[in-house]
C-alpha positions in Angstrom: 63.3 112.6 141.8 65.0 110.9 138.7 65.4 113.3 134.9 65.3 112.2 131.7 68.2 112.9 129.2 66.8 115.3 127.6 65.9 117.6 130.7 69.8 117.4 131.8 70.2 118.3 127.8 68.3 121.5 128.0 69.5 122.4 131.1 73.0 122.3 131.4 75.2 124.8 129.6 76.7 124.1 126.2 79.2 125.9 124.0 79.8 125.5 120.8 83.4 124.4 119.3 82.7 122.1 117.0 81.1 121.2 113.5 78.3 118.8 113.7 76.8 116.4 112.7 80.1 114.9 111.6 79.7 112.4 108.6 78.9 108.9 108.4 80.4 107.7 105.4 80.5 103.7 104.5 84.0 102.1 104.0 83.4 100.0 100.4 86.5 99.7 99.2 88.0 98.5 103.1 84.4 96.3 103.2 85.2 94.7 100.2 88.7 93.9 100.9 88.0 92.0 103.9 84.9 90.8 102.3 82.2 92.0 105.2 81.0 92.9 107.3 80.0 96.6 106.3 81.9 98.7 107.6 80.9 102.3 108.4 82.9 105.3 109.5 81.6 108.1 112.2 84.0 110.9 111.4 84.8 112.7 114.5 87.9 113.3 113.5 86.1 116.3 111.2 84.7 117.9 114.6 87.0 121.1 113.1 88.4 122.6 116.4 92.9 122.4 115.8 92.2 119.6 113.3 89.2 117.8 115.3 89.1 114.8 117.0 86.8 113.3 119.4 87.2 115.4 122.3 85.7 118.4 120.9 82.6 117.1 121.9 83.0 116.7 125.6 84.5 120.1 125.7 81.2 121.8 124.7 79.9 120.8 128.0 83.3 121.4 130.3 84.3 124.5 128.8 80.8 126.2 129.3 81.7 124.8 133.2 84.6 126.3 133.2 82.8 129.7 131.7 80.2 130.2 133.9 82.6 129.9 136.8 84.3 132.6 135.6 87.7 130.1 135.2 90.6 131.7 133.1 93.7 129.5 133.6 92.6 125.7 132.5 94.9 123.2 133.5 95.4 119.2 132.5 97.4 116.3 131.7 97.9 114.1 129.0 100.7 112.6 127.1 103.5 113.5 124.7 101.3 113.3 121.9 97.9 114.4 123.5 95.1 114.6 121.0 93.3 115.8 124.0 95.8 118.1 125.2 95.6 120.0 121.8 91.8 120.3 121.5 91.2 121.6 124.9 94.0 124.0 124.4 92.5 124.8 120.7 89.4 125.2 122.8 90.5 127.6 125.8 92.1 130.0 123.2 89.4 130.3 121.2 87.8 131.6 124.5 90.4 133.7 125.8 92.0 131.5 128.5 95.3 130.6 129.4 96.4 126.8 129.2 99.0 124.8 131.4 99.7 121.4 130.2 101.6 118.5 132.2 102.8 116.0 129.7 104.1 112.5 130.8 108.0 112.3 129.6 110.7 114.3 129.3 111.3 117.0 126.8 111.5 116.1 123.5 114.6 117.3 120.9 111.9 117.7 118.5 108.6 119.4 118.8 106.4 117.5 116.5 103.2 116.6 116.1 100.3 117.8 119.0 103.0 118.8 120.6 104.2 121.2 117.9 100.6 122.5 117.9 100.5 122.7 121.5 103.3 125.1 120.9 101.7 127.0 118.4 99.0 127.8 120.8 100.7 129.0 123.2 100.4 126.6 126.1 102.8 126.9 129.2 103.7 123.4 128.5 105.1 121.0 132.1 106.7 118.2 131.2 106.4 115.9 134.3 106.8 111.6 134.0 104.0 109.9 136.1 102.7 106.7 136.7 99.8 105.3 136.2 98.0 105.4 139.3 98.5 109.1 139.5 96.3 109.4 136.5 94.0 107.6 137.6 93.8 109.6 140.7 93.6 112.5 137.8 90.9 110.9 136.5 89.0 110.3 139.8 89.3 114.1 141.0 92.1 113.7 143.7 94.5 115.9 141.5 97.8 114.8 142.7 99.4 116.1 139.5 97.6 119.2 139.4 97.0 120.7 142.9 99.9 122.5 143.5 99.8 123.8 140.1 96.2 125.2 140.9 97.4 126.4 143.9 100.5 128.1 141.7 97.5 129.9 139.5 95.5 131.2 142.4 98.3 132.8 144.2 98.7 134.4 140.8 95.4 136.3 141.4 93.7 133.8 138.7 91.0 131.3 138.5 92.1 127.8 137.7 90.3 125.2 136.4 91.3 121.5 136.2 89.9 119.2 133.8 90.6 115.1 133.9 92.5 113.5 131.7 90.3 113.6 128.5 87.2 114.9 130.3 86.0 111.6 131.6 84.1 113.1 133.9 79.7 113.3 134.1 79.9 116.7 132.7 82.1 115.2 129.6 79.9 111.8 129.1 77.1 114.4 128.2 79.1 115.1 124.8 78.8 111.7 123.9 75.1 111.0 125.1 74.3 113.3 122.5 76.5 112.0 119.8 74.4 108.6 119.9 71.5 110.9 119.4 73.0 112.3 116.0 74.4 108.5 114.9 70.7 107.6 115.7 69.0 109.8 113.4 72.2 109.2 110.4 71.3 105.4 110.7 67.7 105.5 110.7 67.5 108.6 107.7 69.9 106.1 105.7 68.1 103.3 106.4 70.9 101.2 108.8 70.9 99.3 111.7 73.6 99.3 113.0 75.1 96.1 115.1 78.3 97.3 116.5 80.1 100.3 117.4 84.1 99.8 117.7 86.4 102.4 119.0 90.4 102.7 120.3 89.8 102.9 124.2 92.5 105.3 126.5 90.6 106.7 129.6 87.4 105.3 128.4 85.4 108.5 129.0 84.4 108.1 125.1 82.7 104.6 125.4 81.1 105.4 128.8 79.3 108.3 127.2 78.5 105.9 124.1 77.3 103.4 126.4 74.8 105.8 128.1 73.7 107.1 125.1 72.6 103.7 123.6 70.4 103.2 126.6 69.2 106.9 126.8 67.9 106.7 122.9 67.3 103.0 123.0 69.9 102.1 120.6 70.6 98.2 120.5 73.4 98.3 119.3 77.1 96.4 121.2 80.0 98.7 122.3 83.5 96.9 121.4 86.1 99.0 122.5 89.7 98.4 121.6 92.3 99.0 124.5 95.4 101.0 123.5 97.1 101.0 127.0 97.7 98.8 130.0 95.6 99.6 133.2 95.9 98.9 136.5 92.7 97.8 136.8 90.2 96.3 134.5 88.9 99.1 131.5 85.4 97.4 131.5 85.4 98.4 135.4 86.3 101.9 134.6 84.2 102.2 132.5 80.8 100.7 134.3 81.6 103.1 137.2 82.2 106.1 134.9 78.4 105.2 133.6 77.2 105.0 137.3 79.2 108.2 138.7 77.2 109.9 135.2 73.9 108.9 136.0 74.3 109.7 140.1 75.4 113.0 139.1 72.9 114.4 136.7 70.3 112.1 139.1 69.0 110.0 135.7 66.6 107.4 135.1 68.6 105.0 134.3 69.3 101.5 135.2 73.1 100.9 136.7 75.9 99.8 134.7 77.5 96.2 135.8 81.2 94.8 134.7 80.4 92.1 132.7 78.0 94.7 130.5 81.2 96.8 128.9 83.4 95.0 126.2 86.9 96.0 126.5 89.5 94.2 124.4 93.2 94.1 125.5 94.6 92.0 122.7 96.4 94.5 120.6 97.8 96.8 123.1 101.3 95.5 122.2 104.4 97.2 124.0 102.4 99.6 125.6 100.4 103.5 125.1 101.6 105.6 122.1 104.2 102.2 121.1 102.6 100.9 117.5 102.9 97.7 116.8 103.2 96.2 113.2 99.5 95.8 112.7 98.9 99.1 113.7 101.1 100.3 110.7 99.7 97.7 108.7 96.1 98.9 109.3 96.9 102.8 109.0 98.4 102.1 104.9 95.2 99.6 104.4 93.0 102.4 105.3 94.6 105.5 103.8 94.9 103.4 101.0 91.7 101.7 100.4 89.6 104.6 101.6 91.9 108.0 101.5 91.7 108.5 105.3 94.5 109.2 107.9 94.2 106.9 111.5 96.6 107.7 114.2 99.8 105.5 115.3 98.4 105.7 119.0 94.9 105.6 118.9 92.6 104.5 115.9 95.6 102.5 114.1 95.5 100.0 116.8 91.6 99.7 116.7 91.8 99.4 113.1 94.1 96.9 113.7 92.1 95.0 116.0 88.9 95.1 114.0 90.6 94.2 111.1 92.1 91.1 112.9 88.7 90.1 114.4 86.8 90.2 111.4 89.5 87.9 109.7 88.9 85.9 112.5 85.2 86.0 112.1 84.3 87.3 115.1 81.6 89.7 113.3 79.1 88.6 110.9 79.5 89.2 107.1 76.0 90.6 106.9 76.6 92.7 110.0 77.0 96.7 110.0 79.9 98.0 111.9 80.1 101.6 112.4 84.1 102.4 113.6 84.6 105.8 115.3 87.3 107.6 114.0 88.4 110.1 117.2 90.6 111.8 115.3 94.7 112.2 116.4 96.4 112.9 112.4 98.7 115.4 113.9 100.2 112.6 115.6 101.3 110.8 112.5 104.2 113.8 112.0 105.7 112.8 115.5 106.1 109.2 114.0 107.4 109.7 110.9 110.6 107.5 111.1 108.4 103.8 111.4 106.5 104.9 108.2 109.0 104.2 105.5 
């Protein structure tokens, strides 16, 4: 028999990390400069846990998983420069667990950055390179990257507990299902309708949960996620599975997620994940300077970038509202401080 979101809501375990509702503060001065559409900003980068970001929400729901099975040795991957990697450890501390991060690359000279703060919080840090298709393996549960480090924990006499890439997993969608809720209410107590959302895209476990959550709280508005990274396979298809895997799981009413219905763009990627491009620069001093706020050289600088560049090229309406989630990732401006000059 089928549930509704909000019977998974009440029962599954939650706990709390984070400062919510974040704000949603309109963009004037950026609106005005590119002369519309209105522009709105959902400020998960003010979620509060090791200087917030997006994935404090998804670990409200994974870290009460990990809790109740009585886990105290949380292990996952990520890169250099992991905004994830820094909020789950932020988050396993502030519980009393132990953290073991791999990180794709070699050691560093420097540590800078999320990976300064990694530091600071005391992570056993792995630095490991991998490809691609091992995390996606990650992603999909076959833990070919972190097995034998489980294994490493339980000999040990511990409890590990390994958590995908970025929690893009059911249990993690469930953190933004219930961000839609909050953007819901925000819009209709301020009186907006809002017509697009647009966010950077990495493992795509943020706009899968956005996604769901449109059709859970019948939202109409269009997802337009902005690819950071190359993939081996298509984002959109990630993505559409992610959705599917999400509503199997929890056994929702819901109706099934198809390909063509996720917008992924792949446009302004340039050399590749954590590389800016000129635009991404370009768009990270247009916003701190129009509208005081700091976007990341990995993530939301390159979907600034490409909204930016769409809206010049009139892809969005004047009189349209677009709502642009900021996910956070200012730590990672320190680690890039030689291309801002």
């Amino acid at each position: 028999m089928s549930k509704k979101i909000e019977e998974i809501l009440e029962e599954v375990n939650r706990v709390p990390l984070g400062f919510f509702p974040t704000p949603l503060e309109r963009a004037k001065k950026l609106t005005d400069l590119l002369g519309g559409p209105n522009i709105f900003l959902k400020r998960d980068d003010c979620t509060g846990l090791a200087f917030g970001g997006n994935k404090t929400r998804k670990l409200e729901f994974v870290m009460a998983d990990a809790l109740e099975k009585n886990a105290d040795v949380i292990i996952t991957i990520g890169g250099l420069q992991s905004n994830w990697a820094r909020q789950m450890a932020a988050a396993a501390k502030k519980l009393g667990m132990e953290v073991i991060l791999v990180l794709n690359g070699k050691e560093p000279k420097e540590h800078q950055g999320n990976l300064l703060l990694d530091r600071i919080l005391g992570c056993d840090i792995r630095f490991r390179p991998y490809t691609n298709e091992d995390e996606e393996k990650e992603e999909a549960g076959e833990t070919p990257i972190t097995r034998e480090i489980a294994e490493e924990v339980k000999k040990n006499g511990k409890i590990p507990y390994i958590i995908p890439l970025g929690a893009a997993n059911p249990l993690g969608n469930l953190g933004y299902i219930t961000a839609i809720k909050e953007l819901k209410d925000q819009s209709e107590k301020s009186d907006i309708n809002i017509d697009y959302i647009v966010l950077a895209v990495g493992t795509g476990g943020t706009q899968a949960g956005i996604e769901l959550g449109l059709r859970f709280f019948q939202m109409n508005a269009k997802v337009y996620g902005i690819s950071v990274s190359r993939h081996t396979k298509p984002k959109s298809k990630e993505i559409a599975d992610l959705c599917n895997r999400t509503i199997d799981f929890f056994e929702l009413e819901c109706p099934r997620f198809f390909l063509d219905e996720v917008t992924v763009n792949y446009d302004y990627i340039g050399k590749g994940y954590a590389i800016p491009t000129k635009e991404c620069i370009k768009a990270i001093y247009t916003t701190a300077r129009t509208e005081g706020i700091i976007l990341d050289s990995v993530y939301t600088g390159k979907a600034m970038a490409g909204l930016i560049d769409l809206i010049k090229k009139g892809e969005f309406k004047k009189d349209e509202n677009i709502v642009f989630l900021h996910t956070g990732g200012g730590p990672a401006v320190f680690a890039f401080n030689s291309i801002f000059k």
